[in-house]
N, C-alpha and C positions, 0 to 999 in steps of 0.2 A: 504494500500500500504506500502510493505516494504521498508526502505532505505538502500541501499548496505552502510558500512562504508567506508569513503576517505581511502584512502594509505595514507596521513598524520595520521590520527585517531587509522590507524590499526601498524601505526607504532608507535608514542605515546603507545599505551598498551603493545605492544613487550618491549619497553626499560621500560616501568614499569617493568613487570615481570621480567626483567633479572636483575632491581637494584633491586626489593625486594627479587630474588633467593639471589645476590651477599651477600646482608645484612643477610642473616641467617646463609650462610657456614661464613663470616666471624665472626658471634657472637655465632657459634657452639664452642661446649666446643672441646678440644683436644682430640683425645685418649688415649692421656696417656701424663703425663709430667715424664721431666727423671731430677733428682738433681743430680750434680756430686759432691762430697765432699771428698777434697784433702787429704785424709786423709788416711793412711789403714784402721783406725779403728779397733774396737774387740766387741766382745761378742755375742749374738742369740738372736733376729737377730742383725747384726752389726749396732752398734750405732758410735758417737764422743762424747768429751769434751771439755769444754772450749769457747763453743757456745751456746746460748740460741736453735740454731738448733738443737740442740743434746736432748734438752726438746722435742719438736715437735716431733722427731723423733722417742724417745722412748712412747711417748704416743696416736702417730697414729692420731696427731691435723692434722697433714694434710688428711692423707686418710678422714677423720671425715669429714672435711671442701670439701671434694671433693664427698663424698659419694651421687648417687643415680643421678651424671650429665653424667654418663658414661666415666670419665675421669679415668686411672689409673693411681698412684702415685709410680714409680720407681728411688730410692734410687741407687746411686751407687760409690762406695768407691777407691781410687787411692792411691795404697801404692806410686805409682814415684809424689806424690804430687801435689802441682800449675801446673807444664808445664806438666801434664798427662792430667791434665784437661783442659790444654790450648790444647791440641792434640785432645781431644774428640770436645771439643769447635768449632776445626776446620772444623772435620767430622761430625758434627752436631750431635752426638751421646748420647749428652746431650742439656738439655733447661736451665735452673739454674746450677749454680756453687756457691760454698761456695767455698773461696779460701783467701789465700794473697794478699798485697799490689803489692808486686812488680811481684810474676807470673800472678797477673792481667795488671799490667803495661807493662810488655813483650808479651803479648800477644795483649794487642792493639797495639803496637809498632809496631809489626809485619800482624798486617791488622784485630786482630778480632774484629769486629762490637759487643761491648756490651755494656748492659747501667748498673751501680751499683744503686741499688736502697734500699739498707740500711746497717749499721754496724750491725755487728754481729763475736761480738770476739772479742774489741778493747784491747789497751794498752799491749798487751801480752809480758811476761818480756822473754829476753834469757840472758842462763848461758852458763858458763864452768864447765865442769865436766873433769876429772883426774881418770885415773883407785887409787884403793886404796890406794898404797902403794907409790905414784909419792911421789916424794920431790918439783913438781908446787908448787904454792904458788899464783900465779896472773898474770893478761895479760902481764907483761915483760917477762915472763919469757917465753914465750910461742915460742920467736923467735929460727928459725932453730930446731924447733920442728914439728913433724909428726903431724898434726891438721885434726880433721874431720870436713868437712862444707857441710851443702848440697846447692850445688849449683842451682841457680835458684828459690828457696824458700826466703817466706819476714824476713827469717832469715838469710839472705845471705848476704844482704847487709845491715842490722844491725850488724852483724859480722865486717864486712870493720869499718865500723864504729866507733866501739867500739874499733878496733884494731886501727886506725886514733888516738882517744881518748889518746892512750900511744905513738904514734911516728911509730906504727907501720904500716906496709902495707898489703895485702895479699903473696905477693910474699918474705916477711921475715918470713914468716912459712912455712911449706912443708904440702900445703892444699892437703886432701884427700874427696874425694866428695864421701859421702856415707849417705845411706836413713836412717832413723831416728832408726829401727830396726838394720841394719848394723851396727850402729855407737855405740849402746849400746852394743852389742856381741864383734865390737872391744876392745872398752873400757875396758869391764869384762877380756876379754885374752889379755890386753898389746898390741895389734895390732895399737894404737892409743897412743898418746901423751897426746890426750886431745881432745875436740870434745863440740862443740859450740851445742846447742840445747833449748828444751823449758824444761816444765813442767815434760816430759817426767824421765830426771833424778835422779827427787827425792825418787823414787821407787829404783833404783840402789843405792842410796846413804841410803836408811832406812834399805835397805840389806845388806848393811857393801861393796857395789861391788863397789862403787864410792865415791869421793870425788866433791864434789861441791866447786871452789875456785874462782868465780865471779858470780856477778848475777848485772841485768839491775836494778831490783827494788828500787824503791825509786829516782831514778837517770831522768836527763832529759827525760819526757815525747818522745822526738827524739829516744831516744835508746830504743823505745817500736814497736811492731810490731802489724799490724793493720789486719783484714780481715772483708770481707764484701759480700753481698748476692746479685748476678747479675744474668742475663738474655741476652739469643743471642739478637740482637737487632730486626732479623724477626721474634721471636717467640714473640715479645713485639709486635708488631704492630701489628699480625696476629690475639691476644688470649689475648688483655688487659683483660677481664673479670679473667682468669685462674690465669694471672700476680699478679690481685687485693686479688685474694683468698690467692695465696702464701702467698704474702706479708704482709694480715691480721692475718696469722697464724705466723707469724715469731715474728710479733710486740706482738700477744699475748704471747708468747713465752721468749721475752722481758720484756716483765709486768711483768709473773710469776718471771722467772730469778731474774728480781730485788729485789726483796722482801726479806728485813733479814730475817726474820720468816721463809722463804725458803731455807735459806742457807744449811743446814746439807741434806734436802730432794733434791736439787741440787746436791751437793758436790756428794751424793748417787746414783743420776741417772747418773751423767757424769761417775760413777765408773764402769758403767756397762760396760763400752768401753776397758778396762780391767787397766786403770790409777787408782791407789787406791785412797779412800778418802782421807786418809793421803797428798796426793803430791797435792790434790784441795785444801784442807786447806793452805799449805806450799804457793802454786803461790797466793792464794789470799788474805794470810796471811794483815791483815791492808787495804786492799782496800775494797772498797763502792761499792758493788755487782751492782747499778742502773747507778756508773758509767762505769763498763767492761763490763758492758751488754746490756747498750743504744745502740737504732738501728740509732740513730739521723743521718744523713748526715749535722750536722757542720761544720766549720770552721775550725777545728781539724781537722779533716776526712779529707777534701776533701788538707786540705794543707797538710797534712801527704801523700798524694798519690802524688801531686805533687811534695813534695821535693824527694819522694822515686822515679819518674822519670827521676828528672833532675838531679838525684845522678847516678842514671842508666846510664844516658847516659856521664854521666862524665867520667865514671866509662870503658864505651863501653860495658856494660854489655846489653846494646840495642843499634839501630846501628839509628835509627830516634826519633826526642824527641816525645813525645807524651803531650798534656793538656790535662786538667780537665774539659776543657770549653765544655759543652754538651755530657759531659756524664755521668754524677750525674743526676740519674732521678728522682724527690722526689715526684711525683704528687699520688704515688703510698703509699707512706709513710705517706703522708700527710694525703689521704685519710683514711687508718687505722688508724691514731691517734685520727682524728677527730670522726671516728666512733664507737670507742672505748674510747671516751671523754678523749683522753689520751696526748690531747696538751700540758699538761703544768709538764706531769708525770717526765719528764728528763730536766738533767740541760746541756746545751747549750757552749759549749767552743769555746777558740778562737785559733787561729792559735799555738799560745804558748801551748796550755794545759791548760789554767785558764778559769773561767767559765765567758762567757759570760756578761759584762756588770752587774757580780754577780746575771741575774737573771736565773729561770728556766721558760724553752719555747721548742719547740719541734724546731723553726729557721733551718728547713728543708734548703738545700743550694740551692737558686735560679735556677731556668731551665736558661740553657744560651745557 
């Protein structure tokens, strides 16, 4: 004699099947992940500098690390910089961003859902550069002068800053907002006074087109410009597994980075972007490759983003404050260090820029 199953029983196996359907699409890889990286970029295919990303990218760690789960790995480059990628960010257009401090900061400000979930690119120094023949000389001098700044990038409000530093404001220069390409073409034809930027103008300065008459280096840790490696916050929760693969490629990326022995063969790959070796040597001239290129979420980090919001909003350069409190996500970072026995590879700083309690630890910043 057969027994028919109760409606309770046959209901029971129904809500099985549907959590263990539910549990596969959400542990399904993606189709494709899209990295946005603020950057125009150069070379074939287009790469960056100045980021341990920029390793991964030119050596296809990531396609590698993704290869044979049916995921594809789509790079995509943004001459209009930060808030281009805060624009794709919004249209979902991208899943990762490589980006700034503060068009990371303006973009949560303004409603986007992301979690940062390590450094990549820290301490990055910004100059003043002068077409050749100026008679500049230094940040006084710069007042009721035609100035390029680009606005909205985590050089922007280093800039205010720096110009604070002498008495100055923004609205005592005649600020011209132009992208980092623009601003060097000004430069070269006298279109410009002078024009606040990175790394970028020591190529116009090896060429005899520019003069360099300040630079952040060496100077308070504050006056350094931060970027770091996030994620929409639905495609975190949706595809943690894809998250985890990222993020283990970036940390390796990292490791390599760090390595003196590496220097020259870095210097060499970032040149592919079309920034010559010359001008990587010149920005990292005296610094400790393990510390520009730690992916740590410390103390540093996460107070570097917050004083760059609460500057922002001083400033009304954002129009709502935004914190830091839960959205530094390190379970991702942590995960790769550990897995990668690479806990104790970086040394660990505190709010100031000084290293941690003097020790080396990877002191990932608390989920909050």
């Amino acid at each position: 004699m057969h027994l028919l199953p109760s409606a309770r029983l046959i209901s029971r196996l129904l809500l099985g099947v549907a959590l263990c359907a539910a549990s596969a699409v959400a542990s399904a890889a993606p189709d494709v992940i899209r990295i946005g990286v603020a950057t125009a970029g150069g070379g074939d295919p287009i790469t960056w500098g100045g980021s341990p990303g920029g390793v991964a990218r030119a050596n296809n760690w990531l396609e590698e690390a993704f290869k044979g789960t049916g995921t594809q790995v789509q790079w995509l480059f943004f001459k209009g910089a930060g808030p281009a990628v805060n624009e794709a960010l919004s249209n979902k257009q991208i899943d990762f961003a490589y980006q700034g401090d503060l068009p990371a900061v303006v973009g949560r400000s303004n409603g986007l859902k992301t979690r940062i979930l390590l450094g990549s690119g820290v301490r990055n120094n910004l100059y003043v550069s002068t077409p050749k023949d100026s008679t500049l000389n230094g940040l006084e001098d710069l007042k009721d002068r035609k100035v390029s700044i680009f606005r909205g990038t985590n050089g922007h409000l280093v800039a205010i800053n720096v110009l604070a530093s002498k008495n100055l404001t923004e609205r005592d220069i005649k600020g011209v907002n132009l992208d980092g390409g623009s601003a060097q073409a000004a430069l070269v034809s006298n279109g410009v006074d002078a024009a606040f930027g990175g790394y970028e103008y020591f190529k116009l300065r090896d060429q005899g087109l520019a003069r360099i008459i300040y630079s952040t280096k060496g100077q308070d840790p504050s006056f350094t410009r931060q970027a770091a490696l996030l994620v929409r916050e639905d495609f975190e929760k949706e595809n943690p597994d894809a998250v985890q693969r990222v993020v283990d490629v970036f940390v390796r990326a990292a490791q390599w980075s760090s390595e003196e022995q590496n220097r020259d063969a870095l210097f060499n790959i970032w040149a592919r972007s079309g920034t010559p070796y010359a001008s990587w040597q010149a920005e990292f001239d005296g610094d400790t490759l393990a510390v520009r290129n730690s992916p740590l979420l410390d103390e540093f980090l996460t107070a570097r983003y917050q004083a760059v919001a609460d500057d922002a909003l001083k400033l009304k350069l954002i129009r709502r404050p935004v914190s830091v409190d839960g959205w530094f996500e390190p379970r991702y970072l942590n995960a790769a260090l550990q897995k990668a026995n690479l806990t104790d590879r970086w040394t660990a700083f505190n709010a100031q820029g000084k290293p941690a309690a003097g020790e080396r630890q990877a002191a990932a910043a608390p989920a909050r």
